[in-house]
DOROLUM-46902 format. One record per residue (C-alpha): residue in three letters; x, y, z. Coordinates in Angstrom, 2 decimals. Last residue first. Layout:
BEGIN
PT  ALA  X  Y  Z
...
This chain:
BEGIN
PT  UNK  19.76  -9.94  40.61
PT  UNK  18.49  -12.42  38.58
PT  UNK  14.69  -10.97  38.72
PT  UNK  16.10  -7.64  37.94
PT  UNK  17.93  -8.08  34.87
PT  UNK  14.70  -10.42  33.53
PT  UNK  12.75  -7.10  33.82
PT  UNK  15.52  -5.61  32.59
PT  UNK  15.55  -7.58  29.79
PT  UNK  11.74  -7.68  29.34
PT  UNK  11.43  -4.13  28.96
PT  UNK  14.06  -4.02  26.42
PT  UNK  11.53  -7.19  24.54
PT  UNK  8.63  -4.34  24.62
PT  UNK  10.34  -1.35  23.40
PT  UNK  11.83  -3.13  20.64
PT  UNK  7.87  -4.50  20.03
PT  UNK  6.63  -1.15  19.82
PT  UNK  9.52  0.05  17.69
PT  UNK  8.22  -2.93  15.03
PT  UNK  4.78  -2.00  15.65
PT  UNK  5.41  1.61  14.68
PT  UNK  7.28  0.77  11.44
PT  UNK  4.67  -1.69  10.65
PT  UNK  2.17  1.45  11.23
PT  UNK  4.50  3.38  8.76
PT  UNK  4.48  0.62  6.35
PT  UNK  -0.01  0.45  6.36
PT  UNK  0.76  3.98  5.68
PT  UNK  2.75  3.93  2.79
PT  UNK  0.72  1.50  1.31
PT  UNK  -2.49  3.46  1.35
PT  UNK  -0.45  6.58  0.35
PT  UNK  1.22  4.67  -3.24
PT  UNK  4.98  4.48  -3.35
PT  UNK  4.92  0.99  -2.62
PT  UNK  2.73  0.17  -4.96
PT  UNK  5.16  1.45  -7.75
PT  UNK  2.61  1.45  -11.02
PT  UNK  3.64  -0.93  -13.92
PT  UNK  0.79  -2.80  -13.05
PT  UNK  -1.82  -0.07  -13.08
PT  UNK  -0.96  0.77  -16.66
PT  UNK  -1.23  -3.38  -17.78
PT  UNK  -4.58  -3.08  -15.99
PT  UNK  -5.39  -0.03  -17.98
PT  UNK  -4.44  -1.54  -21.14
PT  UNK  -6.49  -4.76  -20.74
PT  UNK  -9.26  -2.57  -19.53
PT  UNK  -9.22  -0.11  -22.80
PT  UNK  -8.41  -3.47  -24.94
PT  UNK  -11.56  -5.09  -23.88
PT  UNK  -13.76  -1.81  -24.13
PT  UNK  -13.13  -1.73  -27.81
PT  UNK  -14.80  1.38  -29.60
PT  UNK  -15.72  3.23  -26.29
PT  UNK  -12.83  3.05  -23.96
PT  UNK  -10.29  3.27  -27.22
PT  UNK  -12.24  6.32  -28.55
PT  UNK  -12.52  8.42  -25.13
PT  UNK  -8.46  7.44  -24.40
PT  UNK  -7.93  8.91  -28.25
PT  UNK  -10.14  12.04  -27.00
PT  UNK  -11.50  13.61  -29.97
PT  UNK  -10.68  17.31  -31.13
PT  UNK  -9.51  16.59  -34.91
PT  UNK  -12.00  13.60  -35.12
PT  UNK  -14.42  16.27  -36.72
PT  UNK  -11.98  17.48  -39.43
PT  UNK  -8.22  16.88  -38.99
PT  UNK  -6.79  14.00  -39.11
PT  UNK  -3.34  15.26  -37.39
PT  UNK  -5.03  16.81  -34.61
PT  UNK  -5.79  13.33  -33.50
PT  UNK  -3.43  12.82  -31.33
PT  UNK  -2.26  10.05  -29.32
PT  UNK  0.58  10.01  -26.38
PT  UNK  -0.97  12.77  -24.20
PT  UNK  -4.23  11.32  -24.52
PT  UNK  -3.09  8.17  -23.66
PT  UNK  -1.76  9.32  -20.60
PT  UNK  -4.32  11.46  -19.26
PT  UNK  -6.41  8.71  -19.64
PT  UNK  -4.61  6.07  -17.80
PT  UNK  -4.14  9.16  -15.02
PT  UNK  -7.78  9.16  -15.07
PT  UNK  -8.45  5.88  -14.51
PT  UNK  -5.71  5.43  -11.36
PT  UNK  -7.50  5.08  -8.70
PT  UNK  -10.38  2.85  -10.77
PT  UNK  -7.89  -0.16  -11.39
PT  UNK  -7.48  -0.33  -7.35
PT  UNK  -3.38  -0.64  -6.55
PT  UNK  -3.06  -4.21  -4.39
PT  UNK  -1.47  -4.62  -0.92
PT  UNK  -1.24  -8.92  -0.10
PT  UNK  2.10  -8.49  0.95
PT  UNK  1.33  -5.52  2.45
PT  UNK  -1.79  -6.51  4.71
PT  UNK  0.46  -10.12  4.97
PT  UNK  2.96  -7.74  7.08
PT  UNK  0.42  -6.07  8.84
PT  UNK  -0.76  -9.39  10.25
PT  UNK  2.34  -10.75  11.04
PT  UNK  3.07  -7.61  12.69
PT  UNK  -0.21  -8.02  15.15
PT  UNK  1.03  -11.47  15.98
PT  UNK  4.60  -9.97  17.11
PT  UNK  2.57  -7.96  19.17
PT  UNK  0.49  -10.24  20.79
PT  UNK  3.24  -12.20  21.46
PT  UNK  5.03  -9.59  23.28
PT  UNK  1.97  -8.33  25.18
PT  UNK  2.06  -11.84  26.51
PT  UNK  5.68  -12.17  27.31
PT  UNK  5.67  -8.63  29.06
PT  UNK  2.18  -9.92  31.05
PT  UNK  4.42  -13.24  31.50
PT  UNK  7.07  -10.89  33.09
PT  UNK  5.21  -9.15  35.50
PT  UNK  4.72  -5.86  35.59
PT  UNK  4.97  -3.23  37.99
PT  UNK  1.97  -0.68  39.01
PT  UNK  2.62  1.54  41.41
PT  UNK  0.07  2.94  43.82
């Protein structure tokens, strides 16, 4: 038994298509990095920068990111939000994938309207 389509059943999966890329599309646009991802990497940072070798004595081995999280928790956050926002989101895996699946949508709805040409091809003929 052979199943042929119709073209409203095209022109509906069509729609729901392009529907489903509007939604992946406002999933990026709306894409935010998560403060806590990139904690570490904040610390590793300001560690790297700051050094307290230089004191000497018992601050000699201290963590400058340890000391700024502890002795003024405002500017620790402040600093790691201003860190997260210089971050590429678009380079980060969450984001890359919801792109790849826009990718897929896109071919899926390419696939979809050539389908309806010749569908359309046919019915003139």
């Amino acid at each position: 038994m052979s199943t042929v389509r119709t073209i409203e059943q095209v022109n509906r999966e069509i729609a729901e298509k392009q529907e489903e890329i509007t939604n992946k599309k406002r999933e990026l646009d709306n894409f935010e990095l998560d403060n806590d991802d990139y904690r570490n990497a904040y610390d590793d940072c300001l560690d790297e920068i700051y050094d307290f070798s230089s004191v000497g004595g018992p601050f000699e081995y201290m963590q400058p990111s340890r000391v700024l999280k502890e002795s003024d928790p405002t500017a620790y956050r402040c600093g790691l939000c201003d860190y997260v926002d210089s971050q590429d989101r678009t380079e980060h895996d969450d984001y890359k994938a919801l792109d790849s699946e826009l990718d897929d949508l896109n071919d899926e709805l390419y696939d979809l309207q050539t389908e309806l040409e010749e569908l359309e091809g046919d019915n003139a003929g």
